[in-house]
N, C-alpha and C positions, 0 to 999 in steps of 0.2 A: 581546470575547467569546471564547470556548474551547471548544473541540468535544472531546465526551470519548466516543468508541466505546464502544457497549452489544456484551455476548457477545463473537463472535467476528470483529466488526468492524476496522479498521484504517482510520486517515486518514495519507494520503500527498499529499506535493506535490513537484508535478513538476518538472525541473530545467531549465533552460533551454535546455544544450547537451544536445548529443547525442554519444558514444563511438562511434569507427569500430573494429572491432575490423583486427587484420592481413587478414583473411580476408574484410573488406570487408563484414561487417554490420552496423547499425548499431541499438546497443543506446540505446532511450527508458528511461533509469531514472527512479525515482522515490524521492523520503524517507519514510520512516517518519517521520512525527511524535508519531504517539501510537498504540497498542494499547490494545484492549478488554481485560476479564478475562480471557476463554476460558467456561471452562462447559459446562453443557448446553446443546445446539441439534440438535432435532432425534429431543431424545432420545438422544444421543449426547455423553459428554465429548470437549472440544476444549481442547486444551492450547495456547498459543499460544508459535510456535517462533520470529519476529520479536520483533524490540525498535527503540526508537525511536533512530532515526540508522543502521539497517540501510538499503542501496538493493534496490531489488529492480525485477524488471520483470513486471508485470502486462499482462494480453487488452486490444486496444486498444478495445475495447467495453465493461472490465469495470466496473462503480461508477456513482457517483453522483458528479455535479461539484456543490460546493457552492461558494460564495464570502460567505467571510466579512473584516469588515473590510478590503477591497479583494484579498485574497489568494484564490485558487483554489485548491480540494484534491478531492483524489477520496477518495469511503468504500466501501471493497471489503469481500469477505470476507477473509479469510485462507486460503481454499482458491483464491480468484480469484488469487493471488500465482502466477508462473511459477516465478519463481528469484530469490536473491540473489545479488546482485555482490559479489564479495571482491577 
């Protein structure tokens, strides 16, 4: 089975380690696996600025935990994304 994000959704799966940075905090990132279109929502166009194999780090509350095929993924918005790690 294959989850495909409607709007301005995102499904992300979570990585297993965790990145300490110099500064001693420790960054939970997450994968892009797949992006929605973007669109209206809202009433509003939403361009989507993510693509898939971006890591980012998302609110540790923010989405929905789905599991599919034995895998776990969360479906955020794309405005729930914090930041990408480069």
């Amino acid at each position: 089975m294959k989850l495909k994000p409607l709007a301005d959704r995102v499904i992300l799966k979570q990585f297993k380690a965790e990145e300490k940075t110099k500064s001693g905090l420790i960054l939970a990132a997450s994968e892009v696996v797949e992006v929605g279109p973007g669109g209206m929502v809202d009433g509003n166009e939403v361009k989507m600025t993510v693509a898939a194999g971006d890591r980012v780090i998302v609110g540790k509350y923010s989405g929905t935990t789905v599991k599919v095929d034995g895998e776990e993924y969360s479906i955020v918005r794309q405005g729930d994304i914090l930041a990408v790690v480069e």
